[in-house]
C-alpha positions as CSV (number, residue, x, y, z in Angstrom):
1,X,-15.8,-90.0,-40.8
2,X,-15.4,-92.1,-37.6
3,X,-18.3,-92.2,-35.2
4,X,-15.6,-90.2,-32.6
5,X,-14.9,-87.3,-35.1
6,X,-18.2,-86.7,-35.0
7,X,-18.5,-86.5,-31.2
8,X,-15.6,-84.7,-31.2
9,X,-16.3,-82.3,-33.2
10,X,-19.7,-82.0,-31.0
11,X,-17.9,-81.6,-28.4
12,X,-15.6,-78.4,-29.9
13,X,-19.3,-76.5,-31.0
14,X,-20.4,-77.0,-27.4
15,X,-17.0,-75.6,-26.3
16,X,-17.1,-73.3,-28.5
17,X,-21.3,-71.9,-27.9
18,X,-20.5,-72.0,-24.5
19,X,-17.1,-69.6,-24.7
20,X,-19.0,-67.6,-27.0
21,X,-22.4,-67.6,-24.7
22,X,-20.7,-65.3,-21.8
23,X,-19.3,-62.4,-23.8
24,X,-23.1,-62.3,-25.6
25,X,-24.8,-61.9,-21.8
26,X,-21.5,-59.2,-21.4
27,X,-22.5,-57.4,-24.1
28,X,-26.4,-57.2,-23.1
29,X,-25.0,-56.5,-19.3
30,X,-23.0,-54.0,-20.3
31,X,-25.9,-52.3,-22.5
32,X,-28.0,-52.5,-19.5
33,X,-25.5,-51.0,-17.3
34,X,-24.9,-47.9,-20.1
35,X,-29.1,-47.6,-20.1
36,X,-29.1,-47.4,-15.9
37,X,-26.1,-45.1,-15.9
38,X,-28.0,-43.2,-18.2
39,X,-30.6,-42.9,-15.8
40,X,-29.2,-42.6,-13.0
41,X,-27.3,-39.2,-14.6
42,X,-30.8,-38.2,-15.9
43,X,-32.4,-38.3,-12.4
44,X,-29.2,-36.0,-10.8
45,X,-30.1,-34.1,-13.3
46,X,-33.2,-33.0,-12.8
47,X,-32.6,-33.5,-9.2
48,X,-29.4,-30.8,-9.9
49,X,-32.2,-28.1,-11.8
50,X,-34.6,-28.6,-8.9
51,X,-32.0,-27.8,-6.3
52,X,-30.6,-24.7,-8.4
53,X,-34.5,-23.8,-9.0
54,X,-35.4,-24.1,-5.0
55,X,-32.1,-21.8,-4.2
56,X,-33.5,-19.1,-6.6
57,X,-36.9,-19.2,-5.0
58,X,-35.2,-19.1,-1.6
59,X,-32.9,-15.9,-2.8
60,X,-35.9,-14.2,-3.9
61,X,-37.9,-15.0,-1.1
62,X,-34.9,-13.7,1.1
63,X,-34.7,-10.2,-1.1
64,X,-38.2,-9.2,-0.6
65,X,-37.8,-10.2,3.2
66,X,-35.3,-7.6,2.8
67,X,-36.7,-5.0,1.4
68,X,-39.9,-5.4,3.6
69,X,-37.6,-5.1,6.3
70,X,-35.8,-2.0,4.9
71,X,-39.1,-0.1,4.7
72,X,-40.4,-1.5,7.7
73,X,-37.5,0.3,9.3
74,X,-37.6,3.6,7.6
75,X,-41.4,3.8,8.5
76,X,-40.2,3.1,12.1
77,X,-37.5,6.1,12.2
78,X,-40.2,7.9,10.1
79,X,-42.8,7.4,13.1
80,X,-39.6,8.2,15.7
81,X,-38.4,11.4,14.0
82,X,-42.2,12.6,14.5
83,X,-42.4,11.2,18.0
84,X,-39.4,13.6,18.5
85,X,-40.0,16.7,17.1
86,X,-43.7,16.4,19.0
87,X,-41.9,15.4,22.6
88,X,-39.4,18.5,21.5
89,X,-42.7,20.8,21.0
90,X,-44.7,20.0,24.1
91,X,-41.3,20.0,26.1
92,X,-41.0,23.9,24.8
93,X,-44.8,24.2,25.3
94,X,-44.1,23.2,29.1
95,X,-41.5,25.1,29.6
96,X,-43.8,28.1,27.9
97,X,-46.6,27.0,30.1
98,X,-44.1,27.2,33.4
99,X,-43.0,30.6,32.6
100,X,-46.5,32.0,32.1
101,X,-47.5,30.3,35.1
102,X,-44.8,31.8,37.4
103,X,-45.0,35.0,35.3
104,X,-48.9,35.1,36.4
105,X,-48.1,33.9,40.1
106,X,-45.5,36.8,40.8
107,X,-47.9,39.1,39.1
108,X,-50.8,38.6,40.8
109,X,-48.9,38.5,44.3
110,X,-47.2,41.6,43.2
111,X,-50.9,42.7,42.4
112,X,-52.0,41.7,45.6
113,X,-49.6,43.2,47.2
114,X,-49.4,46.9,45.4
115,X,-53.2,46.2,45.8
116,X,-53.0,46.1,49.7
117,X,-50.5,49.5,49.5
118,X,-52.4,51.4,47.2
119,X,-55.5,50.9,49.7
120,X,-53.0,52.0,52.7
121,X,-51.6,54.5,49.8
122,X,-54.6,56.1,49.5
123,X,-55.6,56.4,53.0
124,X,-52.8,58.0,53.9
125,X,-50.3,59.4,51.7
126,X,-51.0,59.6,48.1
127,X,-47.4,60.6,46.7
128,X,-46.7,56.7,47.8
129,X,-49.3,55.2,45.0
130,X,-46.9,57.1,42.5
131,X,-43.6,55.9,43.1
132,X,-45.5,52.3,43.3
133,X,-47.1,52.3,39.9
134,X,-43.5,53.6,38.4
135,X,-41.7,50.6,40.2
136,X,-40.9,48.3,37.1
137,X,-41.3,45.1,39.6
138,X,-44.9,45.9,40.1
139,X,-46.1,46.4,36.1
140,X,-45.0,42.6,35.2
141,X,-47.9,42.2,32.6
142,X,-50.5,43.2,35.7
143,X,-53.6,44.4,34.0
144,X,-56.3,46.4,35.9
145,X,-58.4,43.3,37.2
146,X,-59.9,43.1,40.5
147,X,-60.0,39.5,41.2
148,X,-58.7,36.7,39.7
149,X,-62.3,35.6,39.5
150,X,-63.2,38.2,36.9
151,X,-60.5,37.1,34.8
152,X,-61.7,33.0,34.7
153,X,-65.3,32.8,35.2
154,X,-65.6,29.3,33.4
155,X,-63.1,27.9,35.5
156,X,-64.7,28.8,38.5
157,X,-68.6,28.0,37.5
158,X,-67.0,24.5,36.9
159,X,-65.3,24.3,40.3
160,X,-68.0,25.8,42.0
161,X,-70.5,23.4,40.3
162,X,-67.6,20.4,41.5
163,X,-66.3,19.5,38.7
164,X,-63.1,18.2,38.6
165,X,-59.6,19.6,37.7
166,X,-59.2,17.4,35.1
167,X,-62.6,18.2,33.6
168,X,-62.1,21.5,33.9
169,X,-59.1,21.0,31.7
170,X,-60.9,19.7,28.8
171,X,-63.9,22.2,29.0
172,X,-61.7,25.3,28.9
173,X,-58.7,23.9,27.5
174,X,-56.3,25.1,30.2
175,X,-53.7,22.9,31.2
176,X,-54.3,21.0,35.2
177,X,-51.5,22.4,36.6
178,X,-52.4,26.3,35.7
179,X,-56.2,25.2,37.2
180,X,-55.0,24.2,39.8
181,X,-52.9,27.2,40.2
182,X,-55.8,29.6,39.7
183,X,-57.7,27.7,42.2
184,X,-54.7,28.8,45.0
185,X,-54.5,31.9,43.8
186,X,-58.1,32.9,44.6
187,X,-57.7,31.5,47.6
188,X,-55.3,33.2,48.9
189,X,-56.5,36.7,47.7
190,X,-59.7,35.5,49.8
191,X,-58.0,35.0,52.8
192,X,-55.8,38.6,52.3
């Protein structure tokens, strides 16, 4: 063979190696690019399980916030209900408490009163302490009690020693407002 041929022929391997030489680095370029798509899914992934993972969490964390909540609630209409049926309770107690107190205030006026006619009664005309003690006005629970200091000695120890209303309260367990009552009362059957 001629000296050409052979050059030529060179020439058609080098051609040839370097046609061929591309598609090799394809094929190890496209391996590479399968392995980091591989990866690349592999990380969403496990990004995708930590994300459902986190959303459980935050459901559960979100039911017992609920159900704390719930009985938080219920312990609050619990505590209200009570709060109720107590305000109902000393409401009837007050109302109780105003009734007795007028009860006892036209009582011992009506006392005071028949108590001043029965001493004019008796001075004078007797028939007239009769028809007073079978008036029904007059008996309102009035029981045979001089004064109204016979009938609260306690209270009036503890004024007289100058305590005040509202210790007076807690020692005897009376309410202020009936003290302080009592305390006019006696007053005024003084000054009759």
């Amino acid at each position: 063979m001629q000296p050409w041929a052979y050059i030529v022929m060179l020439g058609g391997f080098a051609l040839a190696y370097a046609l061929f030489l591309p598609s090799r680095a394809r094929n190890k370029d496209s391996g590479a690019d399968k392995q980091s798509l591989k990866e690349v899914e592999a990380a969403l992934e496990l990004y995708m399980t930590d994300v459902e993972r986190e959303n459980r969490e935050l459901l559960e964390l979100l039911d017992s916030i609920k159900t704390q909540s719930q009985s938080n609630q219920a312990a609050v209409q619990e505590q209200l209900s009570e709060l109720n049926g107590r305000l109902d309770a000393m409401q009837q107690r007050t109302s109780q408490l105003e009734t007795r107190m007028a009860a006892n205030e036209n009582g011992l006026l009506q006392l005071a009163l028949s108590g001043g006619k029965e001493t004019n009664a008796h001075a004078q005309q007797p028939e007239v302490q009769t028809k007073a003690t079978d008036d029904p006005a007059v008996d309102i629970k009035a029981k045979p009690v001089s004064t109204i200091k016979l009938r609260y000695p306690q209270l009036f120890e503890l004024h007289n020693e100058g305590k005040s209303i509202d210790a007076i309260a807690k020692k005897t367990g009376m309410q202020s407002g009936e003290i302080q009552l009592i305390l006019q009362l006696a007053k005024q059957e003084e000054s009759a």
